[in-house]
Structure formats: structure tokens, C-alpha cells
C-alpha positions in Angstrom: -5.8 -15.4 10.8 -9.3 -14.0 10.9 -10.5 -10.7 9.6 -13.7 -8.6 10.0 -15.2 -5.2 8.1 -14.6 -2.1 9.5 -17.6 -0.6 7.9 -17.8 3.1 7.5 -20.9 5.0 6.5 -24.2 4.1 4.6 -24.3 1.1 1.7 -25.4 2.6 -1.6 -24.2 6.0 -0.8 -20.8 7.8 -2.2 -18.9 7.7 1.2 -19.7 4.5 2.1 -16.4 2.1 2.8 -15.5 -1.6 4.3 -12.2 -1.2 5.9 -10.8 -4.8 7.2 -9.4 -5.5 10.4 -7.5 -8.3 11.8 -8.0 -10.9 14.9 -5.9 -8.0 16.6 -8.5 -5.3 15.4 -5.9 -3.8 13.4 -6.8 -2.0 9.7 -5.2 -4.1 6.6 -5.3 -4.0 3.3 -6.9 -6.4 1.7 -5.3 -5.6 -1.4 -1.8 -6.5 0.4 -1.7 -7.8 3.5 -3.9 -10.2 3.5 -2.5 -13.5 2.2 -3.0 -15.5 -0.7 -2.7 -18.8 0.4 -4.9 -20.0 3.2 -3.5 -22.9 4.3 1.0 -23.9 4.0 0.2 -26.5 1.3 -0.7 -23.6 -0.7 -4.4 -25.6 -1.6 -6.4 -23.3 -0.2 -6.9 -19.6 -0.8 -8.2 -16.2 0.9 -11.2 -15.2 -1.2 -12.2 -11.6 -0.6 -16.4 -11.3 -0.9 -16.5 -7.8 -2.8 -20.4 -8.3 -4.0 -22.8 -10.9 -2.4 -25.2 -12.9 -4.5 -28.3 -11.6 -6.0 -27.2 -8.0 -5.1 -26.7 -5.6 -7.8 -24.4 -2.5 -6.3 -20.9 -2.4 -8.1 -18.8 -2.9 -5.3 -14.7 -3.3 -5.5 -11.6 -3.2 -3.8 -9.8 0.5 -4.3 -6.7 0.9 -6.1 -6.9 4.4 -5.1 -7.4 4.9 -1.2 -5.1 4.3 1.5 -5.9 0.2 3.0 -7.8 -0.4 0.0 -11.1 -0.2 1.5 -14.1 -1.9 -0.5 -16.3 1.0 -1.8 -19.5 1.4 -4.5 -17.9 2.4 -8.2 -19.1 5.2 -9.5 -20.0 6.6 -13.4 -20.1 10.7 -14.0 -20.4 10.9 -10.1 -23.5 8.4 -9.7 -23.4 4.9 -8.1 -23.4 2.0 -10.3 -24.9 -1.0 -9.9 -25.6 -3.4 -12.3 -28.9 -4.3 -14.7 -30.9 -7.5 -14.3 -30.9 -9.5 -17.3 -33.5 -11.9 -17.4 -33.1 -14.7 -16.5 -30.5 -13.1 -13.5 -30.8 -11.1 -10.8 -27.5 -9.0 -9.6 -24.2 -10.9 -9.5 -25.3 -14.8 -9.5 -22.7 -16.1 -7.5 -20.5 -14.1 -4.5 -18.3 -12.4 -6.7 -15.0 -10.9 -5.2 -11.3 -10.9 -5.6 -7.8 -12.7 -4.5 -5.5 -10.8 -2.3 -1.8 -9.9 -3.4 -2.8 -10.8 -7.1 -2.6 -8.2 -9.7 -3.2 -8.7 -13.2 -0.9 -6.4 -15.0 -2.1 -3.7 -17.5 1.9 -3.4 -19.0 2.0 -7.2 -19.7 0.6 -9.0 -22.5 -1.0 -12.2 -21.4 0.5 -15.0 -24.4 -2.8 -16.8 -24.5 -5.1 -13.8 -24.5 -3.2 -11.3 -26.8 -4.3 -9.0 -24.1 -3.1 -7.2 -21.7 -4.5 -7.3 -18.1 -7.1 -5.0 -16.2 -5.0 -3.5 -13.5 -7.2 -5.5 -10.8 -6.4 -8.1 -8.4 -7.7 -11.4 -9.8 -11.5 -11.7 -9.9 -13.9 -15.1 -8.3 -17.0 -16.0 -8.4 -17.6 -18.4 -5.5 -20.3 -20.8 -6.3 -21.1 -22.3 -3.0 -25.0 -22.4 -1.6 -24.6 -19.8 1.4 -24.7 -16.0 0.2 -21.9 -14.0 1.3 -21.4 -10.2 2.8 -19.7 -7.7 1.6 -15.9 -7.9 3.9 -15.8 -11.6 4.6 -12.8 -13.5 3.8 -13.8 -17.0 2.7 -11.2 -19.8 2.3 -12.1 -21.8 -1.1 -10.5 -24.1 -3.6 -10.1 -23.3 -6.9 -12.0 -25.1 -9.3 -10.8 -23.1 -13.0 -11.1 -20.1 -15.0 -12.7 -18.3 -17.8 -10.6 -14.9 -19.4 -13.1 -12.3 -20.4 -11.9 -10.0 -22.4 -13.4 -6.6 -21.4 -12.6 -3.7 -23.2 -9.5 -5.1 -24.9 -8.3 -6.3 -21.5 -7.7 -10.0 -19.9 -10.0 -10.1 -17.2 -9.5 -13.1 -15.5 -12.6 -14.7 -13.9 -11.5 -17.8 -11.1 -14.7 -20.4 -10.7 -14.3 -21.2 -6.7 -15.8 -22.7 -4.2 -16.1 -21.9 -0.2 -14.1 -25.0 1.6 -17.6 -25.0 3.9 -19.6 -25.8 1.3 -21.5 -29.1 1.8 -20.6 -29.7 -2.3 -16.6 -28.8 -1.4 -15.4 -32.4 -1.6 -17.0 -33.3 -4.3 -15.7 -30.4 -6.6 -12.2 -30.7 -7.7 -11.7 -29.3 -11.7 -13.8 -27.4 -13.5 -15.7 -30.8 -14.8 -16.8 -31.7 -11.1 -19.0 -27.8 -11.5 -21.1 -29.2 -14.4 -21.6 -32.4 -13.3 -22.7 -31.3 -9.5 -24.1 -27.6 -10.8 -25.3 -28.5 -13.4 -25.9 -25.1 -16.4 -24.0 -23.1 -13.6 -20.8 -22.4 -16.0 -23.2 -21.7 -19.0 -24.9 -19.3 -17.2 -21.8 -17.4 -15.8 -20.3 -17.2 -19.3 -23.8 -15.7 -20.6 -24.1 -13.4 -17.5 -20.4 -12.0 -18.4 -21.0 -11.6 -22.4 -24.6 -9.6 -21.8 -24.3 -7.6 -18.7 -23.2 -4.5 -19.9 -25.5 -4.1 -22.8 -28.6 -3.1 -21.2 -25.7 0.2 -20.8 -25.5 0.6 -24.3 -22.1 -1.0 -24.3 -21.8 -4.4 -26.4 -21.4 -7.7 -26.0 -18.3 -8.8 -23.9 -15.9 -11.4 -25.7 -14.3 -14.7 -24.1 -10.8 -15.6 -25.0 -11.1 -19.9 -25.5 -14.1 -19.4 -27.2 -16.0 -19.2 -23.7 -14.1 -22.4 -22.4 -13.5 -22.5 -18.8 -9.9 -23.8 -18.2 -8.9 -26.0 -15.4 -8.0 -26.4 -12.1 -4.3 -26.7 -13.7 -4.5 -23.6 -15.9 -6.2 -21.3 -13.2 -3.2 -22.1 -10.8 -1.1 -21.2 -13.1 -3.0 -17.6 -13.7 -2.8 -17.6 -10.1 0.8 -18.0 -9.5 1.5 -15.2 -12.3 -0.7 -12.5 -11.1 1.1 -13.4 -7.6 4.4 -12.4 -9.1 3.7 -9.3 -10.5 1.6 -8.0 -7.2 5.0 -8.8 -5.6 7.1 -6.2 -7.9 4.4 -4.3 -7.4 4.4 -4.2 -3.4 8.5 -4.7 -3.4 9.4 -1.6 -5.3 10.6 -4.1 -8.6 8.7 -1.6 -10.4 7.0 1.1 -9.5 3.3 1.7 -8.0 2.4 4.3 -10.2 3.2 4.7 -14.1 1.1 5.9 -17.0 -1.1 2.7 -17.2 -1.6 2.3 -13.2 -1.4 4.3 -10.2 -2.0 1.7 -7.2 -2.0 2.7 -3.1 0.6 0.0 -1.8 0.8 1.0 1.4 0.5 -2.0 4.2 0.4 -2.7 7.4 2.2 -5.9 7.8 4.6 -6.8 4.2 8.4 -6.3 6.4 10.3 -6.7 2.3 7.6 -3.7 1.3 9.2 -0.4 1.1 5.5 0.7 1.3 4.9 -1.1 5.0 3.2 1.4 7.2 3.6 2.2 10.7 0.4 2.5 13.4 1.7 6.0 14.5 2.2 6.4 10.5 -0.3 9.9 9.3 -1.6 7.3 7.0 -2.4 4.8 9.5 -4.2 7.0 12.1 -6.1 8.8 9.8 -8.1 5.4 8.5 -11.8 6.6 9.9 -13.4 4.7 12.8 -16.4 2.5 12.6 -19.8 4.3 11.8 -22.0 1.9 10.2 -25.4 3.3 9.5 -28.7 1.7 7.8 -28.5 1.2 4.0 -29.6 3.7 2.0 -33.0 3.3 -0.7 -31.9 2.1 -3.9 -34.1 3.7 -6.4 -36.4 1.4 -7.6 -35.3 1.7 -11.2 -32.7 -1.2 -10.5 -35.5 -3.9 -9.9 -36.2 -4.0 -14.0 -35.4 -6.9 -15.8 -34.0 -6.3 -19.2 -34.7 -9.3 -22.0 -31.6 -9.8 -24.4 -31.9 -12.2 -27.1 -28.6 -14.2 -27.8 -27.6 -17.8 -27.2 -24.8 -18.6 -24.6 -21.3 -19.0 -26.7 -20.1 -22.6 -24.7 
């Protein structure tokens, strides 16, 4: 199955959304109908670009929109996008998320002592060719690292695009150092300082920083999988005092949620109307120096 954007309005502006559409040119959520596993050996996986490289707008899945379209997070009403902290620019990696995953913000991870984000799982994909925002890559899974964010396990999958001329050669999380060499130090720095030049401090690692395996990061896999499918059976419900999630879908036949095409909130999902990104103030270009030593 193949899937394109269905982009609607402006990048960098408030009403800008990436709706995604199948080989049929029919709206899905990428959230829910889109699978997890890309391949029936369950090896490979659907990787959902959210953010490319070496771009800084804060873009993400909804939780909160019907389909799930990708849009720009906001703060007080503003677009966010995030500071460059020298040595980085942007995200330094394609940075997205897993479909039907959901880390769950009632459940209290036993390794982490936290409980998760409310998110599907986040990737970083660390192949050579940069990404765009709406593209579904198929990747292995190489390991993991667990921020903690706020008091919250935030999951963050190392993966790699099954094009990638490096793909066979990375296996586990020891293939990335060896072949990428300072590529895992840098990622566990970028997470721990880039929210400070915000005035918000330093972002904690469960593991002390360690990234986990291959082994470990299927198993985080395979958990968040489960509770994405209470969540989209009716097991328990998609909206409580720690979550409020749109589960509707297009496709999911054991989903009390599944949507019909003649459905209100089917043929209301906007057209196509891409139009020419907007400026981005050139405020976001600065480079902000932060002393500190990577924790690895």
C-alpha cells in the first residue's frame, strides 16, 4: 500500500494541514489506518516523516482533528518551531512517528517510573536522503532511547529507511556507532538541550542516556501496539481525563470508530489546496550556544 499528502493550505501558517491518502486516493488516518507493520514478517515498519531534517517547524500528528492530519504546534496561539543549538540546525535526523502506536498517559512504564506522553511512538530515521513532511518510509528498527519529558516516558525509536545504501549494514543499535559514527551522542545531546534556549531545563534520559537495543525497542513497540488497539477497539475509552484522542478511521472493520465515505465526517475532510510556504521570521536562523557535555 502506498500513500501520499493531501496537503491543505500554506506551511508555517495556523491552517496549514497534510491530510494522507491512499493508492485509491482515499483520506486515512495516519494515526489508525495506516499499518504498523510493513512487510507479514512483521521486520519492517511504516514510519510516518512528521518533520524533515534540518527544518525547524514543530510539526505532529493531531490527536485532536478528524483523520489526524499532520499540522504546525502551536504555543499562546503562535507557531512553534524549534531553536538551533549550536552545533545543530532543526531536527538532525527525519523525525516522525509509528502508526497504531500510542504510548499511554494512564500506564506506568516499569522501567521508566513514568508514565507515557499520549503520543504515538516517536523515530528519528537516520538514513542520508532528507525526507518530506507526509511520506511514509518503510525502515528497520535499530533501538531506542526513553526521554523523559516533563515527567513523561517519551519514547524515541533510532531507525533507518530500508532504501538506505547503509540499511544492510545496520542491524542493533551497535551497527549506528560503528557505521555513524557520534550520531547517537549527538541525538541524546540534541534531546537533553533543545528546550532550554525556551527557558525550560534540561531534559532527562531514563538508562542514564543508554540507547537500548534492537530487542528492547521491539518490545516498546509491541506494547504501545496493544494499548493503540484498546484504544481504537473501544477496550477503553478515547477520551478520559488524561487523553481525548479522534479515533475515527477509514478502514479498522473491529473499530467501533470506522467511518463511512458518505459519513459527515468523511465528506467534510477539505480538498487539496496547497499554496507556497509562508516567510519564516528570520529570528529562527539564530544559533544559541549551551555549555554542557553529552550524558552517554
Amino acid at each position: 500500500m502506498s500513500y501520499k499528502p493531501r496537503v491543505v493550505g500554506a506551511p508555517n501558517s495556523l491552517d496549514h494541514r497534510v491530510f494522507f491518502e491512499n493508492q485509491d486516493g482515499k483520506v486515512v488516518s495516519p494515526f489508525h489506518d495506516i499499518p504498523l507493520y510493513a512487510n507479514a514478517e512483521k521486520t519492517l515498519f511504516n514510519f510516518v516523516v512528521e518533520i524533515p531534517r534540518w527544518s525547524n517547524a514543530k510539526l505532529e500528528i493531531s490527536k485532536d482533528e478528524p483523520f489526524n492530519p499532520i499540522k504546525q504546534d502551536t504555543k499562546k496561539g503562535k507557531l512553534r518551531f524549534v531553536k538551533n543549538v549550536f552545533p545543530h540546525h532543526g531536527y538532525i535526523w527525519n523525525y516522525g512517528a509509528l502508526p497504531q502506536t500510542w504510548e499511554d498517559p494512564t500506564h506506568v512504564h516499569p522501567d521508566t517510573k513514568a508514565v507515557g506522553d499520549n503520543d504515538p511512538l516517536d523515530a528519528v530515521e537516520i538514513g542520508e536522503t532528507v525526507g518530506y513532511t507526509g511520506q511514509v518510509k518503510q525502515v528497520k528498527i535499530l533501538g531506542t532511547m526513553a526521554l523523559l519529558d516533563e515527567g513523561e516516558t517519551d519514547w524515541k525509536l533510532i531507525v533507518i529507511d530500508v532504501n538506505d545504501p547503509l540499511a544492510p549494514k545496520l542491524n542493533d543499535i551497535e551497527d549506528v556507532e560503528k557505521h555513524l559514527p557520534g550520531l547517537l551522542r549527538a541525538t541524546n545531546e540534541w534531546f537533553r538541550i533543545y528546550k532550554i534556549p525556551d527557558g525550560k531545563p534540561e531534559n532527562n534520559f531514563a538508562f542514564n542516556g543508554e540507547a537500548k537495543n534492537k530487542k528492547y525497542a521491539l518490545e516498546v513497540v509491541q506494547e504501545t501496539h496493544e494499548a493503540w488497539k484498546k484504544l481504537i477497539t473501544g477496550a477503553i475509552p478515547n477520551k478520559a481525563e488524561k487523553y481525548d484522542i479522534q479515533t475515527g478511521n477509514l478502514t479498522l472493520s473491529d473499530s467501533p470508530y470506522k467511518v463511512g465515505e458518505s459519513d459527515a465526517a468523511y465528506t467534510s475532510l477539505p480538498a487539496a489546496s496547497p499554496k507556497p510556504a509562508n516567510p519564516i521570521d528570520s529570528s529562527i536562523d539564530k544559533w544559541y550556544y549551551i555549555s554542557g557535555q553529552p550524558k552517554v
